[in-house]
C-alpha positions, -999 to +999 in steps of 0.1 A: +065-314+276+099-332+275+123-338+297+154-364+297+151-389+327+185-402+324+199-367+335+171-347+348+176-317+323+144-301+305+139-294+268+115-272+252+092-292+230+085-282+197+054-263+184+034-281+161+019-263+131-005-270+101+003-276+067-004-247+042+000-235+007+016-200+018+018-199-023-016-196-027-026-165-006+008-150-019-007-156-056-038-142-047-023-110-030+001-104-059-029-107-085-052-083-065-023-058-050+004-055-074+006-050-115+023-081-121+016-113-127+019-140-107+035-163-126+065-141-131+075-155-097+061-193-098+101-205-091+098-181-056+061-191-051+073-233-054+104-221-031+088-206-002+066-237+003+088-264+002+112-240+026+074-238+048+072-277+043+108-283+054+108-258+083+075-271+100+083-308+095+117-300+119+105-322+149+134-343+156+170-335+170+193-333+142+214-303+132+207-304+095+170-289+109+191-257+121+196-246+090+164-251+070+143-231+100+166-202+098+166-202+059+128-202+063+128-176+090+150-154+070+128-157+038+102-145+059+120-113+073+129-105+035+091-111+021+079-094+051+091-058+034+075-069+004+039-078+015+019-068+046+015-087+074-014-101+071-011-117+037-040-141+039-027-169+047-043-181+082-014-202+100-025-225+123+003-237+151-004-258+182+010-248+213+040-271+232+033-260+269+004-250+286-027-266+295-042-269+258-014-284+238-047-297+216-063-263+208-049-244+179-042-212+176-048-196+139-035-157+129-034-145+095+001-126+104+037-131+088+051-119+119+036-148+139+043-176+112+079-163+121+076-167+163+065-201+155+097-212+132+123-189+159+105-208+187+113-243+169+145-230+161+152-225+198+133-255+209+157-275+183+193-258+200+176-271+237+167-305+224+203-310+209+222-301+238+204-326+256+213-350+229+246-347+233+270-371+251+271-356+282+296-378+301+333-361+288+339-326+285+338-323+249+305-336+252+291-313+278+307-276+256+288-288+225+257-290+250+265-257+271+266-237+232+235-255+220+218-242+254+234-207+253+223-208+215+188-219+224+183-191+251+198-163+226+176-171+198+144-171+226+160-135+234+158-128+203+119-136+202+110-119+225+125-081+223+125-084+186+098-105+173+068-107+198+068-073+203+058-066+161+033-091+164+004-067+167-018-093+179-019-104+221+011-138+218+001-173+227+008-183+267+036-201+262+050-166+240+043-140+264+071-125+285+070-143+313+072-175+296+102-167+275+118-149+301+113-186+322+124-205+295+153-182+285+162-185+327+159-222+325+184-225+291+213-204+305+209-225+340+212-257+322+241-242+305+259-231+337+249-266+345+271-278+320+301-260+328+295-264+365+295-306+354+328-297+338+342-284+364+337-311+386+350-336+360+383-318+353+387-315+389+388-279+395+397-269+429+363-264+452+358-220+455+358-226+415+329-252+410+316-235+442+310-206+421+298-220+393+272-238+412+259-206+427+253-189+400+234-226+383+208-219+419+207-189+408+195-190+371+168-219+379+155-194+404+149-170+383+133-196+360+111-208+387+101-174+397+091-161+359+074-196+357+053-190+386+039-157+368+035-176+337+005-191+326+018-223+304+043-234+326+035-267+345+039-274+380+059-299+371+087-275+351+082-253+386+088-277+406+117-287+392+135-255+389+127-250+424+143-281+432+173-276+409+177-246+429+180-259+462+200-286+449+228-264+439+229-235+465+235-268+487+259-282+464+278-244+461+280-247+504+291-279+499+321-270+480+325-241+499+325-261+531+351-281+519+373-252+506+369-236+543+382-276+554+412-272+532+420-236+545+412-247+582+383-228+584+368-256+608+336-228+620+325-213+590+326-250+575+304-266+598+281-230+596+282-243+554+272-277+558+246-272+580+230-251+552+237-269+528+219-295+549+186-271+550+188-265+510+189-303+500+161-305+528+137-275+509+150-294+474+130-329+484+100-311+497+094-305+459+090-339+452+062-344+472+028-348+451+054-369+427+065-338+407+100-349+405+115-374+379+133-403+398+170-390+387+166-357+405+153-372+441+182-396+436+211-367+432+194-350+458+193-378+482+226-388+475+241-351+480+219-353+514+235-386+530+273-371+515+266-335+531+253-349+563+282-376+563+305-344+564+284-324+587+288-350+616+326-354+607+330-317+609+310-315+642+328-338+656+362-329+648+349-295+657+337-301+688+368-323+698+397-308+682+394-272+666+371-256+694+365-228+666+331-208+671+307-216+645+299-188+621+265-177+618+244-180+592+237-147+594+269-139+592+283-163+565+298-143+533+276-143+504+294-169+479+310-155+451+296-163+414+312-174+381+289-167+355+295-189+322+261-193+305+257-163+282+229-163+257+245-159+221+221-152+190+233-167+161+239-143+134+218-161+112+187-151+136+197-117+146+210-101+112+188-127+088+193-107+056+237-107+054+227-146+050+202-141+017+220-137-015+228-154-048+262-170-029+249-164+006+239-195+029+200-188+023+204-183-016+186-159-036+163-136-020+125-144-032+103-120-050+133-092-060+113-085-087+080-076-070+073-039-073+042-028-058+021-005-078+024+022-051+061+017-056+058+022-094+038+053-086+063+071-062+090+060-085+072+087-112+067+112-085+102+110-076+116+115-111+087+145-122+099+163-091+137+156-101+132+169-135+114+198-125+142+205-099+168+201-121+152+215-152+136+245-141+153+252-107+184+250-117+194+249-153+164+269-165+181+297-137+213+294-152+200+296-188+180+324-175+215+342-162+231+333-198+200+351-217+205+383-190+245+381-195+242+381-232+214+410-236+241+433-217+273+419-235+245+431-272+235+469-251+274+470-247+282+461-284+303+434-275+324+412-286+318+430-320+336+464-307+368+448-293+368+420-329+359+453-354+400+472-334+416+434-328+407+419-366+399+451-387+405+425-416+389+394-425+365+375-401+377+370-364+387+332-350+354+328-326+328+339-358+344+317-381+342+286-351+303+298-348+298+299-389+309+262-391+288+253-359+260+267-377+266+245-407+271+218-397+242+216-371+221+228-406+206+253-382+178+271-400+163+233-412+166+218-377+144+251-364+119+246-392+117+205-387+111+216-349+089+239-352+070+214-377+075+189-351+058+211-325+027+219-342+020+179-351+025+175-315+006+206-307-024+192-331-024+160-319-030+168-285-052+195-286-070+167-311-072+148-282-083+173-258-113+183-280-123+144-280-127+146-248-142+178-241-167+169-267-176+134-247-184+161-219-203+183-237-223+157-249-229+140-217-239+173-203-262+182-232-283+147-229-282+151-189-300+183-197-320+174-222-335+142-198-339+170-169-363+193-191-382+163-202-389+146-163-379+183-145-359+190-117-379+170-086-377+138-107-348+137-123-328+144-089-289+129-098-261+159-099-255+176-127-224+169-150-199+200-138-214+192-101-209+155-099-188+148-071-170+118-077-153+129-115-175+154-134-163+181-114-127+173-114-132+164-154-145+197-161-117+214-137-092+196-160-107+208-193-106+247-182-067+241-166-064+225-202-077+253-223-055+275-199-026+253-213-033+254-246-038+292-250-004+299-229+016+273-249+001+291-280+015+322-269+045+311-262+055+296-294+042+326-312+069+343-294+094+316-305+084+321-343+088+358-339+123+356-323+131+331-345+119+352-378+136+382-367+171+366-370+163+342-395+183+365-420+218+370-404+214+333-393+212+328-431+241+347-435+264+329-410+251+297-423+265+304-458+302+303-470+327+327-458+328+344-488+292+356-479+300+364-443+331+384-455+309+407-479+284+412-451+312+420-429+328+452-438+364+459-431+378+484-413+398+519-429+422+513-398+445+485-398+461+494-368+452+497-330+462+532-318+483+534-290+462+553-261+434+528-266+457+491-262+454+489-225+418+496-227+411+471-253+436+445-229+418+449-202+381+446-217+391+413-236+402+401-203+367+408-182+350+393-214+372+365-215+364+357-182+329+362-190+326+335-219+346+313-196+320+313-172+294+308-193+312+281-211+318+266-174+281+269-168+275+247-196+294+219-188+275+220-156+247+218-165+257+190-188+267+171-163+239+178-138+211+162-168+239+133-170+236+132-123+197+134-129+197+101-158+220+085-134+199+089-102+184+054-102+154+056-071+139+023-073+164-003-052+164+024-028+126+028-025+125-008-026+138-008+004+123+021+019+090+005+012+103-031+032+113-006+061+076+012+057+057-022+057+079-032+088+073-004+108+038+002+099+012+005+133-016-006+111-022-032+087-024-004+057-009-004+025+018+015+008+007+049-010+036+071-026+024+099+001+043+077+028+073+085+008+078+123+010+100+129+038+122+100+016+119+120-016+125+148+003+157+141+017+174+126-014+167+156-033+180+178-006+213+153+000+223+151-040+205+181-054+210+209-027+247+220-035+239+224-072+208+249-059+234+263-041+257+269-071+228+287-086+233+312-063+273+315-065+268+315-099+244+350-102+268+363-077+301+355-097+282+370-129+268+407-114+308+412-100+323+400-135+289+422-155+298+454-132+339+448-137+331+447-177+305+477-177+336+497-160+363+482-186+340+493-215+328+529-203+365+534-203+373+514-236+343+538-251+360+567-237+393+559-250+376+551-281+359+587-285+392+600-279+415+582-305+385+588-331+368+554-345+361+563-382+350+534-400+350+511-377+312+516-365+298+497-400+325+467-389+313+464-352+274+465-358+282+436-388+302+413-363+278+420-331+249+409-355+261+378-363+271+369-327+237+379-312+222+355-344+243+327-331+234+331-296+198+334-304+204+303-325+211+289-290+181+301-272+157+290-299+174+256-299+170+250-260+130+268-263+125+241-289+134+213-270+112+227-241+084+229-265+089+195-277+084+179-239+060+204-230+035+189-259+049+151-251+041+156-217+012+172-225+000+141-243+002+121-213-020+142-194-049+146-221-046+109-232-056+106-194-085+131-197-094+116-229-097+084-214-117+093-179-138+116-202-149+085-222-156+062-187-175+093-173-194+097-199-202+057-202-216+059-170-231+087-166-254+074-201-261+040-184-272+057-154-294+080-175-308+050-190-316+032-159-333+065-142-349+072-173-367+035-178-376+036-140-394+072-141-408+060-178-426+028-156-462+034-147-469+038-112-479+006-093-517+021-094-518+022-128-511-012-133-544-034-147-554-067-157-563-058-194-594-072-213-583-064-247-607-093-255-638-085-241-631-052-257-630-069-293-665-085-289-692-064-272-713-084-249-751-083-243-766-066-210-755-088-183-751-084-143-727-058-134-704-081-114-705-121-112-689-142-088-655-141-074-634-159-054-604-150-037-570-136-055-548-163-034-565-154-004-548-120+002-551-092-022-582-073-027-599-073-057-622-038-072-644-040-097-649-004-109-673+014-132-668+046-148-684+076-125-714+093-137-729+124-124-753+115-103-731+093-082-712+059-088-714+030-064-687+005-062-685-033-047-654-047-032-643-086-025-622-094-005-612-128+008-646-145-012-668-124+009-690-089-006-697-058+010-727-044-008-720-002-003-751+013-024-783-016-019-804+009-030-812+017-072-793+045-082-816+075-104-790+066-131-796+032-134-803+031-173-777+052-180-751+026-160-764-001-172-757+017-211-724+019-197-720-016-185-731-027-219-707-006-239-674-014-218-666-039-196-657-038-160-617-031-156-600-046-123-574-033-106-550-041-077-555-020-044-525-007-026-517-035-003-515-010+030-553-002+029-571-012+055-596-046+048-626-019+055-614+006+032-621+008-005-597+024-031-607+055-049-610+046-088-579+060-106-580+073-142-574+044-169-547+046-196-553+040-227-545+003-231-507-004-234-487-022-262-480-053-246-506-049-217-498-071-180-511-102-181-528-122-151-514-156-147-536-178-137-538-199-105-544-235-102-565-232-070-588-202-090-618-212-107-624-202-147-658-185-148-672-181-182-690-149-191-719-168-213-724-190-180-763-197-171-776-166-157-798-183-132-764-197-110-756-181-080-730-159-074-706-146-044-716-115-047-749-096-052-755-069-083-767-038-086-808-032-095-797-019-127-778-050-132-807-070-122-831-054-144-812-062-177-824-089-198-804-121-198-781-133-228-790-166-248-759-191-233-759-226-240-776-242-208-745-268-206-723-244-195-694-248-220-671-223-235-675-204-260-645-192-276-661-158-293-669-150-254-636-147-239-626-154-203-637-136-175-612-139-145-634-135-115 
């Protein structure tokens, strides 16, 4: 804690925190979290930790430190919409008041990195106003703003920072703290002003005022203090005394305004308290509490306000006479409030400050785009295509295709162009012709179509790769499952595998589904397009060819009678091509509003006001943007589904209006006789319905052309997670199949491919044995026989002898003994020391069989040994019985023996 002796004014000390590379764990989030790489951003990453390093190195009063915490603090409001709050980094800050100044405190949390630097920032505006020269007036308003700065920017803290912290704050953060120290900044403030005041001589009700309202700031300082648990005694104690001091020193003035407006009473009443408040202020300096400066002004405004009490008394008592007012009865002193806590707009709107001219410079990271955000991005635009392609202009094509079948049923325009142009070719077919040619019509349908099926084959090519990887799969899953059955070979099978088989397979039937509907549907396109293929090749040729395909009319003249039909039908279907023609220049320029409808800065910053407002430390998933997507479609995209609707009401009025005009037009026709024109108005309406079939096939081939690209996309995918699936599933086939392919752990034997190769002699069925490291048992079986089998089992050195007695088979054991050697085998380690293991079937002896290693602490017995040395364990009669092999009495080895491991 600090506070300035030479005026008795406190500041709030500065937190201390750790050095830390905040590049590091920003790195290491980008490389794991996002699909870019970190070094794209090593100018930000070098940035933000020299604006850390600055920042936390601010522990000295001087302004230029204002500006690099707040640049620092408002880097970390921007990067907080970029990465969650709890980065990685672990930021470890000490804390400046309290009772454990020396303990840190360490949270992996952005939003608490960022109360330490606000604190500092605050703790730096109350340490300069105490810095300030103090003794003129100039002085003393720098000081009153650093203190009304200093208690804004603590404001600040804590209704907008503590309160996102999601973790429980530090003591000297939690409310009653800041509330204290936000109490005890606009006091020292008021102080200021109330210092001021005195200076410039105001007149005494004015710095009375002022002074009641300084008591009453340090008492609300002193009473959050008292609920806090970091403030000292010492800080309490010296609010509470800075309270007394100036409700005496407000009664004091007031006193002496009641003097000046011969108020003799009430000013005695005034001194007298004030009296009782500079006596409460000096019973806080008892225990020493107090700095020297603050018993001094208080003992010196004691001897002044007594010195005026006993003039006042006496004047009182000998001149005036007046009554002295109660206390109870004294008015309440009015208050002049001039300590206001001001956030600096640096602090409270950070981001107006961060920009490539702005105070802050450049934001850091702009070009970070999480994943997620790259994901709802593509959402955003699929759903805005399919809105605008198939909810809007695929309805108004759809009302073009029904305007022009009834405009064909009603023979029109070639009915009104066979009476208006009986000669010749009429203005609108000759436009159409030349549009034909020159868009080369009939090869740009044939090059699309071409186009179509290599896009067509190349997918379903794609499709059948992966399918096949499936089938496959499947077929070697079932294969294994026949060959170890159902109970062993347990996994799920291929179309049942939870985690992608059965959404794999799901895909391939949707697929199939696809493919034989897209098929369908371009058959349909040929067929439309093969039917008018030959007028198209008609209007695509010179006039000269359109003309003789066109036959003129016998009557050059419109009769009379039928004028005002004809009038009125070409306007209806003027109106009608105007509308379509209007329609297409909508829809133009709703495909040009869809290219221009650029989502990501504005998901960008829906994401940064996601991350903020997130409860939980989770991640961003496109899902959290729907009700975003939602609303941006509905706000730029909901008056043009709206038009939809005008539009196929605008079209049935102007369809009935021209079914009307031509009933009576073909009325009026039947009635003025239409020889030879019939032949005229069939030719024209031919070649019109060829051009406007020319148009539908043009706009089906272009949806057939991203049908099959998009289709690529999504079978490249399926493709590709066919080929993982089925990589996996195959090395987990091989794994389960080598496990059930091990022999059990009974099976397992100590072969003696040796002492198979060279037959030995008769010999005692079992010879010594010591113990297998002391702790597994050790069976030496012989294969059963009909009449019984009897079986001896070591353990631990020590032999139990089951069958003492000569078995009636003895010769034919002992043949046995003679023609194969005694196999050993491990026991299951869970049998009980008393308990012998039933012998198990023997394979047939294994390619590479399991070798014993051998033990230092095991002795080598030799199977040609002398017969007469004793042994651990006794043999059986039979054994006994059987003459002895010639063996070199010295005992040594010989190597066509082998090695018995006993």
């Amino acid at each position: 804690m600090q506070n300035s002796n030479s005026s008795g004014i406190l500041a709030v000390p500065f937190r201390r925190g750790a050095q830390l590379s905040l590049s590091s764990a920003i790195k290491q989030y980008i490389s794991t979290k996002y699909d870019q790489h970190p070094d794209m951003f090593r100018q930000d990453l070098d940035v933000i930790d020299a604006l850390r390093r600055d920042a936390v190195n601010v522990h000295e009063p001087h302004p230029s430190g204002v500006q690099k915490l707040q640049a620092y603090a408002a880097q970390l409001v921007w990067i907080g919409g970029k990465f969650p709050i709890d980065i990685g980094a672990d930021f470890t800050w000490y804390p400046s008041l309290g009772y454990n100044i020396e303990r840190p405190i360490v949270h992996n949390n952005l939003q608490f990195e960022r109360a330490n630097i606000i604190y500092n920032l605050a703790a730096l505006y109350s340490q300069l106003a105490i810095a300030c020269n103090r003794t003129d007036t100039d002085g003393l308003k720098t000081a009153a703003s650093y203190f009304n700065q200093a208690a804004g920017v603590l404001t600040h803290l804590k209704n907008e920072i503590i309160p996102e912290l999601r973790t429980t704050p530090p003591d000297d953060m939690d409310e009653h703290s800041l509330e204290s120290l936000i109490q005890l900044q606009l006091a020292q403030s008021q102080e200021c002003f109330w210092l001021k005041a005195v200076m410039d001589r105001y007149k005494d009700a004015s710095i009375s005022k002022l002074a009641a309202r300084v008591s009453d700031l340090y008492n609300l300082a002193s009473e959050a203090a008292m609920r806090s648990e970091a403030i000292s005694s010492s800080w309490i104690h010296h609010m509470s005394a800075k309270h007394h001091h100036f409700a005496a020193a407000a009664q004091y003035r007031a006193a002496c305004d009641c003097l000046e407006k011969r108020k003799y009473g009430e000013e005695v009443a005034r001194l007298r308290d004030a009296v009782a408040c500079v006596g409460e202020g000096l019973k806080e300096s008892r225990g020493g509490y107090l700095s020297r400066i603050i018993v001094e002004d208080l003992n010196s405004l004691k001897k002044r306000v007594e010195d005026h009490l006993q003039r006042a008394e006496r004047d009182n008592d000998i001149i005036y006479l007046n009554p002295v007012t109660p206390k109870s009865e004294l008015k309440i002193l009015d208050r002049a409030n001039m300590a206001i806590a001001r956030i600096p707009p640096q602090v409270a709107k950070p981001l107006e400050h961060i920009g490539e001219k702005a105070e802050f410079g450049p934001a850091l990271f702009t070009k970070l785009v999480p994943y997620s955000v790259h994901l709802a991005v593509s959402i955003y635009e699929e759903r805005r295509e399919r809105m605008v392609n198939q909810n809007i202009i695929a309805e108004l094509e759809i009302l073009n295709e029904e305007m022009h079948e009834i405009l064909s049923s009603l023979g029109l325009p070639g009915s009104i162009q066979a009476f208006e142009k009986p000669l010749g070719l009429p203005g609108t077919l000759v436009q159409h012709a030349e549009e034909i040619r020159q868009a080369d019509a009939r090869a740009r349908l044939q090059r699309s179509f071409a186009d179509i099926d290599k896009l067509r084959a190349a997918d379903l090519a794609m499709f059948e790769e992966g399918r096949e990887l499936l089938r496959a799969e499947e077929e070697e899953d079932n294969r294994l499952r026949l060959k170890f059955g159902t109970d062993r070979w347990a996994r799920p099978e291929s179309r049942d595998e939870p985690n992608q088989g059965a959404k794999l397979w799901t895909q391939a039937a949707e697929a199939e589904g696809w493919f034989a509907n897209s098929a369908s549907s371009d058959g349909v396109v040929r067929e439309k397009f093969n039917s008018v293929e030959p007028t198209l090749a008609v209007l695509a040729g010179p006039d000269r060819g359109i003309m003789d395909f066109v036959p003129s009319s016998r009557r050059t003249e419109i009769p009379e009678p039928l004028k005002p039909a004809i009038g009125r039908l070409r306007s209806i279907y003027s109106d009608v091509t105007r509308l379509e023609a209007r329609r297409r220049r909508k829809a133009d320029a709703l495909r040009e509003k869809a290219r221009g409808d650029d989502i990501k800065s504005d998901i960008l910053a829906e994401a940064a006001r996601l991350e903020r407002n997130q409860t939980v430390a989770t991640a961003i998933v496109p899902a959290h943007f729907e009700d975003f997507f939602d609303k941006r479609l509905d706000s730029l995209y909901e008056p043009d589904l709206e038009m939809v609707q005008k539009e196929r009401s605008e079209q049935e009025k102007l369809l009935a209006d021209l079914v009307r005009a031509n009933r009576e037009f073909e009325s009026q026709k039947r009635m003025a006789g239409d020889k030879g024109n019939r032949e005229r108005e069939q030719a024209l309406q031919a070649l019109e319905n060829a051009y406007y079939k020319y148009k539908e096939l043009t706009s089906n081939v272009e949806v057939g052309r991203k049908f099959y690209n998009d289709l690529s996309r999504i079978v490249g995918n399926f493709r590709d997670s066919a080929r993982t699936f089925a990589t996996e599933r195959r090395r987990e086939a091989r794994m389960l199949e080598d496990e059930l392919n091990m022999p059990p752990l009974g099976n397992l034997s100590l072969s003696q491919r040796e002492q198979q190769q060279h037959v030995q002699p008769p010999a005692p069925a079992s010879t010594g044995s010591g113990s297998w490291n002391g702790a597994l048992k050790y069976q030496s079986q012989h294969p059963a026989s009909p009449q019984g089998q009897a079986e001896t089992t070591y353990h631990g050195g020590q032999s139990a002898i089951q069958s003492p007695v000569q078995s009636p088979a003895g010769p034919a054991r002992q043949q046995q003994v003679q023609q194969r050697p005694a196999e050993a085998h491990i026991q299951s380690w869970a049998a009980p020391s008393s308990e012998t293991v039933a012998p198990q079937p023997q394979p047939p002896p294994r390619a590479n069989p399991v070798q014993h290693i051998w033990n230092q602490d095991i002795p080598l017995k030799f199977a040609n040994a002398n017969p007469n040395a004793n042994v651990n364990a006794s043999a059986s009669p039979a054994a006994a019985a059987s003459p002895a092999p010639k063996t070199s009495q010295s005992g040594t080895w010989d190597p066509n023996s082998g090695i018995r491991f006993g």
